[in-house]
PyMOL Python script that loads the backbone (N, CA, C, O; Angstrom):
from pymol import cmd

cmd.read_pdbstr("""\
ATOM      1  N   UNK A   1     133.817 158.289  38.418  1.00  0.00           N
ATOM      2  CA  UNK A   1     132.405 158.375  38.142  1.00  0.00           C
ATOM      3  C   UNK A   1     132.063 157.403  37.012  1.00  0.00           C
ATOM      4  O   UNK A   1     132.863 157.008  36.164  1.00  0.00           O
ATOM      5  N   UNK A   2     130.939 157.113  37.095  1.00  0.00           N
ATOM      6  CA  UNK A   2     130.504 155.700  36.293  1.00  0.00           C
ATOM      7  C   UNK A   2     129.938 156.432  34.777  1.00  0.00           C
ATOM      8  O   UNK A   2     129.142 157.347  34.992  1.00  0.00           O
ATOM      9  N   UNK A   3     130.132 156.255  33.784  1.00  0.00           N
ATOM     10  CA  UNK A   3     129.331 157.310  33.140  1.00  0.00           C
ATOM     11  C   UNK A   3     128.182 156.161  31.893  1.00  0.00           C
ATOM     12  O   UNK A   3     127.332 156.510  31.074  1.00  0.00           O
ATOM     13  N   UNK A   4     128.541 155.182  32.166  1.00  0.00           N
ATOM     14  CA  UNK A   4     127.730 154.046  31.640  1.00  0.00           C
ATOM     15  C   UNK A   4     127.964 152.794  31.864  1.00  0.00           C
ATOM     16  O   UNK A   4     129.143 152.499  32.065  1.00  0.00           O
ATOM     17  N   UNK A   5     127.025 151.797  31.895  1.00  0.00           N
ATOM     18  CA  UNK A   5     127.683 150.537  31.784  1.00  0.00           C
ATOM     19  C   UNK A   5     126.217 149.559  31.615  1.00  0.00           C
ATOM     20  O   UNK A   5     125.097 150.036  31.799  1.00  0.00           O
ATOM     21  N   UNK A   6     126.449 148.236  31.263  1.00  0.00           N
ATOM     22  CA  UNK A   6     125.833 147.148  30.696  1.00  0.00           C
ATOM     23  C   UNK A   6     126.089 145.532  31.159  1.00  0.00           C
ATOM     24  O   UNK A   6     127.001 144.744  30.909  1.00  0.00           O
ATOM     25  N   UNK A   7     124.678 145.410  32.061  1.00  0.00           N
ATOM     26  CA  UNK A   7     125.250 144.309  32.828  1.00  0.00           C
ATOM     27  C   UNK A   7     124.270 143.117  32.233  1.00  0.00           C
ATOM     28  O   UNK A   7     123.076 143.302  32.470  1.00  0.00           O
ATOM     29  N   UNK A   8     124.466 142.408  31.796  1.00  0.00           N
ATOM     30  CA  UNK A   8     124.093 140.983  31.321  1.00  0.00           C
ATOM     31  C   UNK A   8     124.308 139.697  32.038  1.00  0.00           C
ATOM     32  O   UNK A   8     125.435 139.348  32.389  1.00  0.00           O
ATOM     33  N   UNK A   9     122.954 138.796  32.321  1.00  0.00           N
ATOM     34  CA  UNK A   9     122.995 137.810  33.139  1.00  0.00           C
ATOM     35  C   UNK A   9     123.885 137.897  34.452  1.00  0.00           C
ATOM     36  O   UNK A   9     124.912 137.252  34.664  1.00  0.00           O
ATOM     37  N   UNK A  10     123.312 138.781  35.251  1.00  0.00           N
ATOM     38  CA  UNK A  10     124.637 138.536  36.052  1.00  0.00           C
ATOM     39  C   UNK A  10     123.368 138.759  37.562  1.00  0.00           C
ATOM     40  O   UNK A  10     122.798 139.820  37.815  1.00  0.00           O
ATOM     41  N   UNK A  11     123.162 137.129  38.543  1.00  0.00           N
ATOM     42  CA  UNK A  11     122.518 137.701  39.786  1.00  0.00           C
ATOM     43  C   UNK A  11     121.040 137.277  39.110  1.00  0.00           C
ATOM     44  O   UNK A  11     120.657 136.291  38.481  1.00  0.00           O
ATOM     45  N   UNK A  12     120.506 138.323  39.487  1.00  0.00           N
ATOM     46  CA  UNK A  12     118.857 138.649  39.123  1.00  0.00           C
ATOM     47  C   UNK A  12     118.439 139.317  38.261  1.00  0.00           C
ATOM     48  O   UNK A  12     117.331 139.475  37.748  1.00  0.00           O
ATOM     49  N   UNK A  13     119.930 139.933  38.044  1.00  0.00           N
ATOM     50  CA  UNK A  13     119.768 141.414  36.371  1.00  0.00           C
ATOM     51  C   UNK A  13     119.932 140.563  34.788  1.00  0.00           C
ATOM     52  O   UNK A  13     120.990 140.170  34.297  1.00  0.00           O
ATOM     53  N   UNK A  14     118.676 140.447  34.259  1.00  0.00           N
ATOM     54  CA  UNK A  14     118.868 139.830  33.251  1.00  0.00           C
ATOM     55  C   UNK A  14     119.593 140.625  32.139  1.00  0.00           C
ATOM     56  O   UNK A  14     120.461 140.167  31.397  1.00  0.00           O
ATOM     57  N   UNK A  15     119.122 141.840  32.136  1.00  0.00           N
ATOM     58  CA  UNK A  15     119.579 142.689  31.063  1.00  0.00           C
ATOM     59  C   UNK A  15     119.317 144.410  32.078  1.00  0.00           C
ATOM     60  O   UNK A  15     118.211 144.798  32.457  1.00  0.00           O
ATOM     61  N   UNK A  16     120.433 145.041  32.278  1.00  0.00           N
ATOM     62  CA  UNK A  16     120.359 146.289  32.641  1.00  0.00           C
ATOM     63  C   UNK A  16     121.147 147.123  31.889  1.00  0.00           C
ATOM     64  O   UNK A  16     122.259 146.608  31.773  1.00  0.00           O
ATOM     65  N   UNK A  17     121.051 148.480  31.165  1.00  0.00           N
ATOM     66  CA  UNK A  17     122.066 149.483  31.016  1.00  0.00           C
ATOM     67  C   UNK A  17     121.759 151.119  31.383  1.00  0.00           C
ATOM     68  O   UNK A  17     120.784 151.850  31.555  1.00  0.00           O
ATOM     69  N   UNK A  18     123.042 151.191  31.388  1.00  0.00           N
ATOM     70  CA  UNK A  18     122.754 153.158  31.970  1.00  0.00           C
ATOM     71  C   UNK A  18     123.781 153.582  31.076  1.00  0.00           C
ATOM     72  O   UNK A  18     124.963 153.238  31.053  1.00  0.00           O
ATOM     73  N   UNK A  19     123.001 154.587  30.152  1.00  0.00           N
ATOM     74  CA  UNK A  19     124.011 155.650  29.356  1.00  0.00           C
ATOM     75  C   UNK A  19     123.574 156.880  29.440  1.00  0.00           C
ATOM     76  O   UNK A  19     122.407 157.267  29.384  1.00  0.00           O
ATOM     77  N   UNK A  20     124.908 157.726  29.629  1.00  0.00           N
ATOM     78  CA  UNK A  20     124.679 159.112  29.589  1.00  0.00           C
ATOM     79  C   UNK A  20     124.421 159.337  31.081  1.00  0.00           C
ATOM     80  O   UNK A  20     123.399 159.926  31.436  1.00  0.00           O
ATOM     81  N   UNK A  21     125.775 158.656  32.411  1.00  0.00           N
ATOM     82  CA  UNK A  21     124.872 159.217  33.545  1.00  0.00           C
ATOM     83  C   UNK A  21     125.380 160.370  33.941  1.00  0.00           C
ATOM     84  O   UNK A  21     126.318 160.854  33.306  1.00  0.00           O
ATOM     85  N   UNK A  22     124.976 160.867  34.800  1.00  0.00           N
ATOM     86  CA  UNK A  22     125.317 162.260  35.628  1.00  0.00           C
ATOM     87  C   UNK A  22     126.286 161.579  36.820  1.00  0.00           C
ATOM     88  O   UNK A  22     126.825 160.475  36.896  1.00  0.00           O
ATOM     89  N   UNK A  23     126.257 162.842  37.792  1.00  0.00           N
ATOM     90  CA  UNK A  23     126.232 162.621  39.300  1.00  0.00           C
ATOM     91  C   UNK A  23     125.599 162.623  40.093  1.00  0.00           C
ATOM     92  O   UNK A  23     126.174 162.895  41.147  1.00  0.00           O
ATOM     93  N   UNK A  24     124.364 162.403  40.193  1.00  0.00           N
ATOM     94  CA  UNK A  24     123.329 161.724  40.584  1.00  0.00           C
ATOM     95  C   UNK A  24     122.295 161.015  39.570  1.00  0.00           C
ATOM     96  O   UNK A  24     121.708 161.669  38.709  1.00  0.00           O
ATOM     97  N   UNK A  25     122.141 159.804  39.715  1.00  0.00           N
ATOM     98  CA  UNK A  25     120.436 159.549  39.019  1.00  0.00           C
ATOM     99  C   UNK A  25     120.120 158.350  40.295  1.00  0.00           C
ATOM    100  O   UNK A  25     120.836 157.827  41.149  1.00  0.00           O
ATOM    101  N   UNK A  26     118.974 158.256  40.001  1.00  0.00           N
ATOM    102  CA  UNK A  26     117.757 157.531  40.195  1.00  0.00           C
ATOM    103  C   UNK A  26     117.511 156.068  39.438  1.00  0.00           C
ATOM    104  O   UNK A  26     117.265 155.808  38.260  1.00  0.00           O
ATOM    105  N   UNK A  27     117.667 155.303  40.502  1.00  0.00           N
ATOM    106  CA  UNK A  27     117.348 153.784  40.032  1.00  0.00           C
ATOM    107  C   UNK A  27     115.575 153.840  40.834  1.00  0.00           C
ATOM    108  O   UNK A  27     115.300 154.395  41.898  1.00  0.00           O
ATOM    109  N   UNK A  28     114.861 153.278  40.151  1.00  0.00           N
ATOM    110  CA  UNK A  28     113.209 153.187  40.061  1.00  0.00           C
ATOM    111  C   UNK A  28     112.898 151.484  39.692  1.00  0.00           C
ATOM    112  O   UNK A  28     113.237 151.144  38.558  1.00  0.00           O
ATOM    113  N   UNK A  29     112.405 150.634  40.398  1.00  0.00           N
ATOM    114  CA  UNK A  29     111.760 149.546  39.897  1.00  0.00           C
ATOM    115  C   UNK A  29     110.899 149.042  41.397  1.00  0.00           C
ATOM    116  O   UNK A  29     110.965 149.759  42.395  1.00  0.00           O
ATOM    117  N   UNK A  30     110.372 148.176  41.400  1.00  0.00           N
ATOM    118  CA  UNK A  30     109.317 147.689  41.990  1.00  0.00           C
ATOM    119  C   UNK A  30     110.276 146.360  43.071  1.00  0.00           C
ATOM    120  O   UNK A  30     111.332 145.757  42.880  1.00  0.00           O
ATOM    121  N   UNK A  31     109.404 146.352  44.043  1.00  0.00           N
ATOM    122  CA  UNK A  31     109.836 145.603  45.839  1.00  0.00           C
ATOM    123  C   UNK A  31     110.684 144.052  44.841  1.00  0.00           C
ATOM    124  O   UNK A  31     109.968 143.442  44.047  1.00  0.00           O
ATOM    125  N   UNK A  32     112.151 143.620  45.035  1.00  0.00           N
ATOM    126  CA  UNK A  32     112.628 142.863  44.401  1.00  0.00           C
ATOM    127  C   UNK A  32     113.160 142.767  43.337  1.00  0.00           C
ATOM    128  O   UNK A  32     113.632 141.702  42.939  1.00  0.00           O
ATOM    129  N   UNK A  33     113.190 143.908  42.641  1.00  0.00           N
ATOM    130  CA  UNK A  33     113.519 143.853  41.271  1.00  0.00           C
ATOM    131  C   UNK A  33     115.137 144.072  40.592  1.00  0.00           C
ATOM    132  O   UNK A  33     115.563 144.247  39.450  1.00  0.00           O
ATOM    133  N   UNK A  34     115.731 143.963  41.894  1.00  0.00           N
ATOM    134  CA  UNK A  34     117.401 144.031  41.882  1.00  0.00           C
ATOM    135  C   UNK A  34     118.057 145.583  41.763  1.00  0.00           C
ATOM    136  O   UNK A  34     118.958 146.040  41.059  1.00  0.00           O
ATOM    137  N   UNK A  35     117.316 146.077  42.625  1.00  0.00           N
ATOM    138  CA  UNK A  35     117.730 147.701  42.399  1.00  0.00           C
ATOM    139  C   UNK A  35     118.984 147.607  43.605  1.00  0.00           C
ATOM    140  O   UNK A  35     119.946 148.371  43.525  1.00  0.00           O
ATOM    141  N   UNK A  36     118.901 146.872  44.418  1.00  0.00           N
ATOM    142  CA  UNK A  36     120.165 147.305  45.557  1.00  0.00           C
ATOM    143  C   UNK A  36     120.908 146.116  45.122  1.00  0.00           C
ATOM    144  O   UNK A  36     121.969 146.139  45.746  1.00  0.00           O
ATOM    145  N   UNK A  37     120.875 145.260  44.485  1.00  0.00           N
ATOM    146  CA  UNK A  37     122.130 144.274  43.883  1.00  0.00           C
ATOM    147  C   UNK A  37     122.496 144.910  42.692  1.00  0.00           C
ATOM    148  O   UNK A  37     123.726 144.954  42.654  1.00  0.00           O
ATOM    149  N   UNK A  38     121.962 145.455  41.637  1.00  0.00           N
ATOM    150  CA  UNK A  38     122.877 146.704  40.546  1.00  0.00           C
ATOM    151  C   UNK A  38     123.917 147.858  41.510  1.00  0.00           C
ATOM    152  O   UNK A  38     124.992 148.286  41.090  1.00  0.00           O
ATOM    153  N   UNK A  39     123.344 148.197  42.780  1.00  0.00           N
ATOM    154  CA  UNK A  39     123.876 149.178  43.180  1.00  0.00           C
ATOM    155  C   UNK A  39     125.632 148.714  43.527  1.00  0.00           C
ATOM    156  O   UNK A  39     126.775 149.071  43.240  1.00  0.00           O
ATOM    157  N   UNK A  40     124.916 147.710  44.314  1.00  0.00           N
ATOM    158  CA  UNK A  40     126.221 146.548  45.274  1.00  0.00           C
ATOM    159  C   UNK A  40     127.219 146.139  43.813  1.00  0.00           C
ATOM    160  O   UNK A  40     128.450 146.127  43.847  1.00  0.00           O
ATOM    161  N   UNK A  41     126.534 145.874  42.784  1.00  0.00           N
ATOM    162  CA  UNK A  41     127.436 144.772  41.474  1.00  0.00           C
ATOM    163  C   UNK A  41     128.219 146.156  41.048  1.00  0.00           C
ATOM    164  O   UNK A  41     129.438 146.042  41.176  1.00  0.00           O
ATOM    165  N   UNK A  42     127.814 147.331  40.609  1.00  0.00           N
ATOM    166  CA  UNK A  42     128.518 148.321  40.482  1.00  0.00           C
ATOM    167  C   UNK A  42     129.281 149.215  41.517  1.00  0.00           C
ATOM    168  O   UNK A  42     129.499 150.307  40.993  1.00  0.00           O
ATOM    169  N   UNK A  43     129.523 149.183  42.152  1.00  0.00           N
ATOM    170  CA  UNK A  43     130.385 149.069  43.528  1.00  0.00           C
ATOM    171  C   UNK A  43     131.473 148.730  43.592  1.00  0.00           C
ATOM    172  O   UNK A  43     132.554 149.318  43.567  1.00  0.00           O
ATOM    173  N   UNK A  44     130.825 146.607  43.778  1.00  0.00           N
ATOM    174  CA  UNK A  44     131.895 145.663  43.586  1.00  0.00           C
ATOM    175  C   UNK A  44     132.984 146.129  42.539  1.00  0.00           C
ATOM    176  O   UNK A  44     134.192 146.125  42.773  1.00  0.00           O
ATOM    177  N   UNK A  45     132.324 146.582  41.200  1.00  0.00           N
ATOM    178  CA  UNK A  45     133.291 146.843  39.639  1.00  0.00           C
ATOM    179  C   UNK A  45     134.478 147.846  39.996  1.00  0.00           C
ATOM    180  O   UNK A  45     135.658 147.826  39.646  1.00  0.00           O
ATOM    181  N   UNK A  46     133.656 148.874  40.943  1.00  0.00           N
ATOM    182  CA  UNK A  46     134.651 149.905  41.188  1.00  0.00           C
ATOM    183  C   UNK A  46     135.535 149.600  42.024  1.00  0.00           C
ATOM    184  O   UNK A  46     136.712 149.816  41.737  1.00  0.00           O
ATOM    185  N   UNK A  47     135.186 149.024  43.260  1.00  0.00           N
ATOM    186  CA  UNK A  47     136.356 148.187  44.043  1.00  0.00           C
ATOM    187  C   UNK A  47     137.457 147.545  43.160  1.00  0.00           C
ATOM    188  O   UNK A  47     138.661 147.759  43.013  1.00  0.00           O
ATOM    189  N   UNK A  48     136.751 146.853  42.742  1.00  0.00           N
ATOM    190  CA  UNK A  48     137.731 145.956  42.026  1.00  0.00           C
ATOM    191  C   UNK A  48     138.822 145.971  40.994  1.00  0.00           C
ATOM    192  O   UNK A  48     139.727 145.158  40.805  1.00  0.00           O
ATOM    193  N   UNK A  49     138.434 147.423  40.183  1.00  0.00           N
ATOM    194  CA  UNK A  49     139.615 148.198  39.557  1.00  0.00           C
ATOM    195  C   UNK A  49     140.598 148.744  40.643  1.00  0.00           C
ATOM    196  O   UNK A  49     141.664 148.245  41.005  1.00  0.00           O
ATOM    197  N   UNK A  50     139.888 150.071  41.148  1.00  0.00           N
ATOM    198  CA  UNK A  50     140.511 150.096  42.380  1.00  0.00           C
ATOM    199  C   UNK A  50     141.366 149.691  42.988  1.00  0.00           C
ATOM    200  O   UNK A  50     142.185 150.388  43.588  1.00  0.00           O
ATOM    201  N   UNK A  51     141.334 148.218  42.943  1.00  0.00           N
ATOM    202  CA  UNK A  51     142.084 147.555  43.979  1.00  0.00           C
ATOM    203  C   UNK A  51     143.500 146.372  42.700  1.00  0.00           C
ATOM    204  O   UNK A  51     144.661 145.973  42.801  1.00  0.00           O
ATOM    205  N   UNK A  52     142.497 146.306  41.784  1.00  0.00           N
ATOM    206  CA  UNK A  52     143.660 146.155  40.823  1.00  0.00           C
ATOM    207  C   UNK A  52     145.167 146.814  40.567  1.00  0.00           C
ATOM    208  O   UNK A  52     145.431 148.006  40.416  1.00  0.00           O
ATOM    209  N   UNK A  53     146.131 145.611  40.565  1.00  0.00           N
ATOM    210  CA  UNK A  53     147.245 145.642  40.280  1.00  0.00           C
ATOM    211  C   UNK A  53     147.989 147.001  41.164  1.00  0.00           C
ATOM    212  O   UNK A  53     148.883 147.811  40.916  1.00  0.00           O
ATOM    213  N   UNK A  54     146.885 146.674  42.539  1.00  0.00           N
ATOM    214  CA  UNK A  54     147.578 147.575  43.790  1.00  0.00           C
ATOM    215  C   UNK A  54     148.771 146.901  44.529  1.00  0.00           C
ATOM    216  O   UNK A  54     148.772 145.736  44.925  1.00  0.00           O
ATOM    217  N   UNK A  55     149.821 147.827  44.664  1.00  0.00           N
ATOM    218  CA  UNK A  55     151.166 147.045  45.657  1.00  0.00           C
ATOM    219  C   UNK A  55     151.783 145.541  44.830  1.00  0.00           C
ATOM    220  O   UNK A  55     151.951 145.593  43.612  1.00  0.00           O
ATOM    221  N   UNK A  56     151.980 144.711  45.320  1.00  0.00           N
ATOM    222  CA  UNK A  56     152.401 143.647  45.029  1.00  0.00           C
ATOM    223  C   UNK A  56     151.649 142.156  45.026  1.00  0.00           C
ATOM    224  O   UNK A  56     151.957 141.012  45.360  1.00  0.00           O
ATOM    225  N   UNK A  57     150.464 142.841  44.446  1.00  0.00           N
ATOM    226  CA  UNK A  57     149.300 141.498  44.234  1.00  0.00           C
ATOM    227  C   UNK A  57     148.774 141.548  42.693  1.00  0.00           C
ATOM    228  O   UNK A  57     148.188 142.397  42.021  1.00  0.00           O
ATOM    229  N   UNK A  58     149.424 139.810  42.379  1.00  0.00           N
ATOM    230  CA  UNK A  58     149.371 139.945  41.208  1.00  0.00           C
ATOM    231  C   UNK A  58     148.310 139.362  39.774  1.00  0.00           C
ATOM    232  O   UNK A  58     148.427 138.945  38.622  1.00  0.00           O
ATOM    233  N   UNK A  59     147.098 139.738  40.969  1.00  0.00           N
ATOM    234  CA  UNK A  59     145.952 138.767  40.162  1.00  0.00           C
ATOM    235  C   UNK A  59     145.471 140.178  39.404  1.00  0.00           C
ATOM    236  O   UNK A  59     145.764 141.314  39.775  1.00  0.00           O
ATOM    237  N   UNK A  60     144.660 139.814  38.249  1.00  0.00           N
ATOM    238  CA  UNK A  60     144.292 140.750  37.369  1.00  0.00           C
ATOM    239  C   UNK A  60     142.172 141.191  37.845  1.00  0.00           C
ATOM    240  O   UNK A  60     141.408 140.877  38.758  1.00  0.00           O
ATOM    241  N   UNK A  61     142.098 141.848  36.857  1.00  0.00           N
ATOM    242  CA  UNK A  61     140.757 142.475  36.985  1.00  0.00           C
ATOM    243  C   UNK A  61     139.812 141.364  37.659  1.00  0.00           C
ATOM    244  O   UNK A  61     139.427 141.402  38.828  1.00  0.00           O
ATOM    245  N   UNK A  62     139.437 140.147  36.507  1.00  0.00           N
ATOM    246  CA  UNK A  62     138.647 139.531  36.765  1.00  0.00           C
ATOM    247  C   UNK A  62     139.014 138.778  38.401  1.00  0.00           C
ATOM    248  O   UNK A  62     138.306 138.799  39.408  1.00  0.00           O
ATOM    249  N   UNK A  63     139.974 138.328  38.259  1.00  0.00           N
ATOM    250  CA  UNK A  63     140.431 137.455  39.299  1.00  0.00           C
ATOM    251  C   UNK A  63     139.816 138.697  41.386  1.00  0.00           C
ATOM    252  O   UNK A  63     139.387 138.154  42.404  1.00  0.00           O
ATOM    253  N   UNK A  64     140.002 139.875  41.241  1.00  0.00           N
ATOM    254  CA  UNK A  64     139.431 140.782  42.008  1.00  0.00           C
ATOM    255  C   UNK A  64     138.241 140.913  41.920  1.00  0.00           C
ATOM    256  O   UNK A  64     137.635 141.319  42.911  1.00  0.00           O
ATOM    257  N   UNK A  65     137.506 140.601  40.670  1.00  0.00           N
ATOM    258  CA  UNK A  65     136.124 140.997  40.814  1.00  0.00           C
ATOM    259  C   UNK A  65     135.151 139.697  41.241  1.00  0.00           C
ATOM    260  O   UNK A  65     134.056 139.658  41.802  1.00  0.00           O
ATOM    261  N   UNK A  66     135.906 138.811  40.804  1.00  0.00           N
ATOM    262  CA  UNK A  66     135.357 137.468  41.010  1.00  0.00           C
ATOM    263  C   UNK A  66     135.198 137.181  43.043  1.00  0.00           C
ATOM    264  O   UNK A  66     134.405 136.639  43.812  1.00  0.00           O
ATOM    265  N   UNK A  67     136.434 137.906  43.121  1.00  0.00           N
ATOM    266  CA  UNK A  67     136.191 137.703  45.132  1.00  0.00           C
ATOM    267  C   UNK A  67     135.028 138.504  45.647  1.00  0.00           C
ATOM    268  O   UNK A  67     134.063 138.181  46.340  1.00  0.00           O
ATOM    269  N   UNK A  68     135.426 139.722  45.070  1.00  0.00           N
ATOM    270  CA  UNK A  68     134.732 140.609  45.528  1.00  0.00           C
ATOM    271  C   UNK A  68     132.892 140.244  45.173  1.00  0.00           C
ATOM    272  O   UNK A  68     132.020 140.563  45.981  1.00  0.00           O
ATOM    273  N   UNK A  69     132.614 139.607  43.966  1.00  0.00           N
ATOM    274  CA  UNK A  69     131.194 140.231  43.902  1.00  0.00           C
ATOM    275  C   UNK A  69     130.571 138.270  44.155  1.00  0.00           C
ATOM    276  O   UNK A  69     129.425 137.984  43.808  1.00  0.00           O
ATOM    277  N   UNK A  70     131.505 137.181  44.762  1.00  0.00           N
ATOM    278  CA  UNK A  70     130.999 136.578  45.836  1.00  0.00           C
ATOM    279  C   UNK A  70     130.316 136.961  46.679  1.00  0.00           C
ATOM    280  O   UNK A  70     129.421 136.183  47.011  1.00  0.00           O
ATOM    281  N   UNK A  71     130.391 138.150  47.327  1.00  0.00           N
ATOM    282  CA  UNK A  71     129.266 138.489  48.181  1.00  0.00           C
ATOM    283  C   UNK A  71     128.039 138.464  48.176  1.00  0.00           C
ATOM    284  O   UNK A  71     127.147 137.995  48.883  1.00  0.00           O
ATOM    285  N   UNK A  72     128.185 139.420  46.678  1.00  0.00           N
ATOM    286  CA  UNK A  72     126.703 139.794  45.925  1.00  0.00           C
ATOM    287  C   UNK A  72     125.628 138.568  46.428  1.00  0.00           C
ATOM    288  O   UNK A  72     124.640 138.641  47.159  1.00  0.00           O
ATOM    289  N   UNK A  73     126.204 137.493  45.769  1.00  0.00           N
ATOM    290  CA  UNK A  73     125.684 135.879  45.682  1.00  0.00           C
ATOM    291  C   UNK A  73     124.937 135.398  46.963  1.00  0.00           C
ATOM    292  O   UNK A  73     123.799 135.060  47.286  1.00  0.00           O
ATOM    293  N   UNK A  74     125.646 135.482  47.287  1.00  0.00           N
ATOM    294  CA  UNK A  74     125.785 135.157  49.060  1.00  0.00           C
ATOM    295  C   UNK A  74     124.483 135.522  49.866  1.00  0.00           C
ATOM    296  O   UNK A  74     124.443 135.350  51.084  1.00  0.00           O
TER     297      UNK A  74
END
""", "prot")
cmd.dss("prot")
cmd.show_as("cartoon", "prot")
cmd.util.cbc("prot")
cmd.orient("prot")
């Protein structure tokens, strides 16, 4: 569970943070405003630990998050 985090320049999110979350909240902003690319970029983060320093692959955090949130971009 995510219980905060702080995303800077990253995409279309100039400046976003969430502290203090639950298990559920509510993202709220207006048609474009990067509410389903925060969703997707925090996702990607969790994948990407996740999938860190799984089995016998030996790239680190960034090097996973960097594939993974290519998409985002895309």
């Amino acid at each position: 569970m995510i219980k905060s985090f702080d995303i800077k320049n990253f995409g279309p999110l100039s400046s976003v943070q969430g502290e203090e979350l639950g298990k559920l909240n509510l993202v709220i902003g207006g048609n474009s405003s990067g509410k389903t690319f925060l969703l997707k970029a925090l996702y990607a983060m969790i994948r990407s630990q996740e999938e860190t320093g799984r089995g016998e692959d030996p790239r680190d955090f960034s090097e996973v998050f960097s594939g993974s949130s290519y998409n985002l971009m895309v």
